[in-house]
N, C-alpha and C positions, 0 to 999 in steps of 0.2 A: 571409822566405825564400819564393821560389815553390816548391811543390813541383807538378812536373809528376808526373801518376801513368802511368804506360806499360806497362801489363798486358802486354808485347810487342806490335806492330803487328798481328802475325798467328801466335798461339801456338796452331797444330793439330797436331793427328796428322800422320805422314805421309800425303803425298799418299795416298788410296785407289784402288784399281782402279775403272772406271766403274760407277755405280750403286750404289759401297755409301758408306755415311755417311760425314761429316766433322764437326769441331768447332772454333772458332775460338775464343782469349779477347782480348778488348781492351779497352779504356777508350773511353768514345764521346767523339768531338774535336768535339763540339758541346755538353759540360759543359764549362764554368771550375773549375776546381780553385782552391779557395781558397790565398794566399800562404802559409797557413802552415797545416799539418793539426795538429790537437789531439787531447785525449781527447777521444773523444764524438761529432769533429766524422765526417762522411758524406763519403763520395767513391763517384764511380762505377765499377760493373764490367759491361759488355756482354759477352754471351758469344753466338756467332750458332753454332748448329748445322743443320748440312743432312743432312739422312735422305732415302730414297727414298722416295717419295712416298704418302700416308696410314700412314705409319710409328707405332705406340705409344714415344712418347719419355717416359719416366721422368728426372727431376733437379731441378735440381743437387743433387747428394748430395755428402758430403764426410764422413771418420771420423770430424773432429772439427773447428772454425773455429778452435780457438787463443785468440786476445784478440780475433778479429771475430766483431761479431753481424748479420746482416742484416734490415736494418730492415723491407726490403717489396722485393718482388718483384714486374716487372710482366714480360709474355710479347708477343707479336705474332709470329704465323706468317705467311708467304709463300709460294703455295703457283707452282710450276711446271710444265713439260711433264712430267718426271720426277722432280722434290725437292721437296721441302718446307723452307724457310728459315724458324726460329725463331729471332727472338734475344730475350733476356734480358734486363733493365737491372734489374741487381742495385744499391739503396741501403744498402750496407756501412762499418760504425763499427769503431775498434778504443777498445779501452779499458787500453792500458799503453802507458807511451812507450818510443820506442827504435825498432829500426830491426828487421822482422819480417816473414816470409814470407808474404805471402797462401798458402790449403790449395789443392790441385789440387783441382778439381770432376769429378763422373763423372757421364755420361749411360747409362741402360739405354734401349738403342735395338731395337724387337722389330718384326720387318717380314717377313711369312709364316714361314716356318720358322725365320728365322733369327734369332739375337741378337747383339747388337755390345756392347759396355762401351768408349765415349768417355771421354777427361779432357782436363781443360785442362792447359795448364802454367798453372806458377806466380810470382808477380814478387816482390820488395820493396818492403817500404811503411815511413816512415819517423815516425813519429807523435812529434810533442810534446808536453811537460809543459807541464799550465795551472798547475803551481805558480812560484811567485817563482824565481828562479836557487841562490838561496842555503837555497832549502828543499827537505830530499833528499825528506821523504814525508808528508801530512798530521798534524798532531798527534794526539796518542792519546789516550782518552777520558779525560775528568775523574775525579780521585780519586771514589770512591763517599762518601757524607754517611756519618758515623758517627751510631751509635745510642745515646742518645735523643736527638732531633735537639732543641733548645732554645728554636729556631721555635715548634716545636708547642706548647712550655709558653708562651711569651713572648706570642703574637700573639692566645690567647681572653683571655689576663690584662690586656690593654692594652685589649682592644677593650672589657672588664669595666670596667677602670678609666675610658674615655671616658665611658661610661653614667652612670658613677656621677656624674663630675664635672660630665655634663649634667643629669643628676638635682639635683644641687646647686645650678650655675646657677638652673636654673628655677625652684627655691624661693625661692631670696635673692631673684631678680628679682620674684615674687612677694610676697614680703614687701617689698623693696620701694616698691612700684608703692600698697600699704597703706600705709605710712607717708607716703608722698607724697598719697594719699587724705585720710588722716587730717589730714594739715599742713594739708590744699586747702578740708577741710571748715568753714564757718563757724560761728562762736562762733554760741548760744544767745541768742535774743535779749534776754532779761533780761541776761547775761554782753555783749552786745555794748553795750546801751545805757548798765550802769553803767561800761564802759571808757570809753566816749565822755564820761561826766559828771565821770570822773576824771583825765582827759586835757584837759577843756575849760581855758583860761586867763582864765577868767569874773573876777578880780579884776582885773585888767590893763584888760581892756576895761571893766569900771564904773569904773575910778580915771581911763582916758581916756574918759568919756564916749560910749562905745557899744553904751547900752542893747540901740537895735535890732537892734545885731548878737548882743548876749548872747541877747535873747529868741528872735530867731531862729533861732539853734540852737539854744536849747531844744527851741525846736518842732520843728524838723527828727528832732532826737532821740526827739521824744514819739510825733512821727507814724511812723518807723520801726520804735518796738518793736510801736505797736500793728500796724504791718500786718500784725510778721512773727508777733505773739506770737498773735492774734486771726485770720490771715490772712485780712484784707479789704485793697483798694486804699487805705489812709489817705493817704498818701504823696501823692499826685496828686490828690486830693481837696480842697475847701476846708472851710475849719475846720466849717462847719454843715452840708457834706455826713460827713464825715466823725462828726461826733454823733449823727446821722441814722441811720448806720449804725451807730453803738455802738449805739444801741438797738433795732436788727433783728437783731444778733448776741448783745443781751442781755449786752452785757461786761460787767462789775465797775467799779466806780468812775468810773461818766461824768458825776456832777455834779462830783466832783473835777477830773475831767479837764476839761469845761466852764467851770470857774471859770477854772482856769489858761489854758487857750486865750483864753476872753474876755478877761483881762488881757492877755495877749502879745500878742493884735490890735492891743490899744489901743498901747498902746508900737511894736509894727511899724508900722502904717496911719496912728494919728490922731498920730504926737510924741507921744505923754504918758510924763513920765518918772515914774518910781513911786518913791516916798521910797525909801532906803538901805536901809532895814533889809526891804523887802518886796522887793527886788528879789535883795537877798544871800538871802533866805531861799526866791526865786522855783529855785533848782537844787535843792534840796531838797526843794521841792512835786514836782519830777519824779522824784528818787531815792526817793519816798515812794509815788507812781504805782505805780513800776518794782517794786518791793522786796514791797509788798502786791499785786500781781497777779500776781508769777513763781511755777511751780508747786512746792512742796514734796515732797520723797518720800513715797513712801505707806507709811503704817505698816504693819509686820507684823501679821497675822491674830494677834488675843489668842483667846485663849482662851474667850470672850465671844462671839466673833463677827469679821464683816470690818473692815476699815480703811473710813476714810469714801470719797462719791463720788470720782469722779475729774474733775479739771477739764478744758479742751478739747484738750488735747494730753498729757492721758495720766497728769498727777499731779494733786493737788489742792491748790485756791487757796488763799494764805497768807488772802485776803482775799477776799470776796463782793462789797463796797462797795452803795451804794444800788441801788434798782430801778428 
């Protein structure tokens, strides 16, 4: 709906006698009035008064605006031979819908002796509801929360119970992360070598003739405990570097171990196959290595005194062997 606002054309006083004030109220026809005025929304009011000229004009005054409030006010005087032209461009809101009087405005107009009291008239303004059709008045406020609100207990109790579960979490995943440690951590190298001697399928391979492959891993075997149990390079080394080195680290049992290596050469390197009974009994020259150089616990402190030295990794030797 357009609503055109039409403050009257020209809503003054009566005509005055020459030289004394007048007052005019209208809507300026160089605003657009919006199609359909709402709560809230602005419309224009021009109000053009003429006084005689360097006149004190006080206003717009009003008893009271009703449901309009005026947003802002701007002025512009004009001045002539004889008058002074003021108008007014009042930006005026209403705020209830329905169909309402704009107030009459008063001017105190004071011009040597004399004073005047101007009004404007008044028009109808017709303002609509920004509610839906079918809703008479906004809703009313929310029931108020009863007391003790359950929130309050529920929401530190949960936030308590997170922590804790994250407290939980973290330990198992720490524990764990241990377990997994432990599984990852490698067997002992005494523990690793005599699995290897017990896992070996050495009869199989002497009943098919493959010495050098038994003697073989033998050695492979021999040379990995010493590397790990002695930690020197054995492993990568050849059999007389690797002797060389037993006896810079002063190991236990290196003629033993000599013997055994010089046999296994011979059967690896030169074909010689070694009678039955010395080649059955050649895994047990290793489990024999193995078993007498792994470290024993160390005894409790008697009463006497300490428990004996301790060997190179912390217990001491079942076995010394030669020098």
């Amino acid at each position: 709906m357009l609503l055109a606002l039409v403050l009257a054309a020209a809503l003054a006083a009566p005509a005055p006698a020459p030289g004394q004030p007048s007052v005019s109220l209208g809507v300026a026809t160089r605003v657009r009035v919006p199609a359909r005025l709402t709560v809230g929304d602005r419309f224009q009011v021009t109000l053009v008064v003429t006084t005689p000229k360097r006149s004190l004009v006080t206003g717009p005054l009003a008893d009271t605006m009703g449901v309009f409030v005026v947003a802002s006010e701007k002025r512009k005087t004009a001045s002539r031979s004889d008058t002074d032209v003021t108008t007014y461009d009042l930006s005026v809101a209403g705020f209830r819908a329905g169909r309402h009087r704009f107030p009459p405005l008063r001017f105190l107009v004071h011009s040597g002796d004399r004073s005047d009291t101007l009004q404007s008239d008044t028009a109808s303004v017709t303002i609509m509801s920004v509610l839906p059709p079918k809703m008479a008045d906004i809703h009313g406020l929310a029931p108020h929360e009863t007391f003790p609100n359950r929130l309050l207990w529920i929401t530190p109790g949960a936030i308590l119970l997170l922590l804790g579960l994250a407290w939980l979490a973290r330990r198992l995943l720490r524990r764990w992360r241990e377990i997994r440690a432990e599984a990852a951590a490698p067997l002992p190298p005494w523990e690793e070598a005599l699995a290897a001697l017990d896992a070996m399928p050495w009869r199989e391979w002497l009943a098919g003739g493959q010495a050098q492959r038994y003697y073989y891993a033998l050695s492979e075997v021999l040379k990995r405990y010493i590397e790990r149990r002695f930690e020197f390079g054995a492993v990568e080394q050849t059999s007389s570097e690797m002797l060389a080195a037993m006896r810079v680290h002063r190991t236990p049992l290196r003629d033993e171990v000599s013997r055994f290596i010089t046999r296994a050469d011979l059967v690896k390197y030169a074909k010689w196959m070694p009678p039955a009974d010395e080649a059955e009994s050649a895994i047990e020259q290793v489990r024999d290595i193995v078993q007498r150089t792994r470290p024993v616990e160390t005894a409790t402190q008697g009463p006497t005194g300490p428990a004996n030295p301790q060997g190179p990794t912390g217990g001491t030797l079942a076995a010394e062997g030669s020098a």
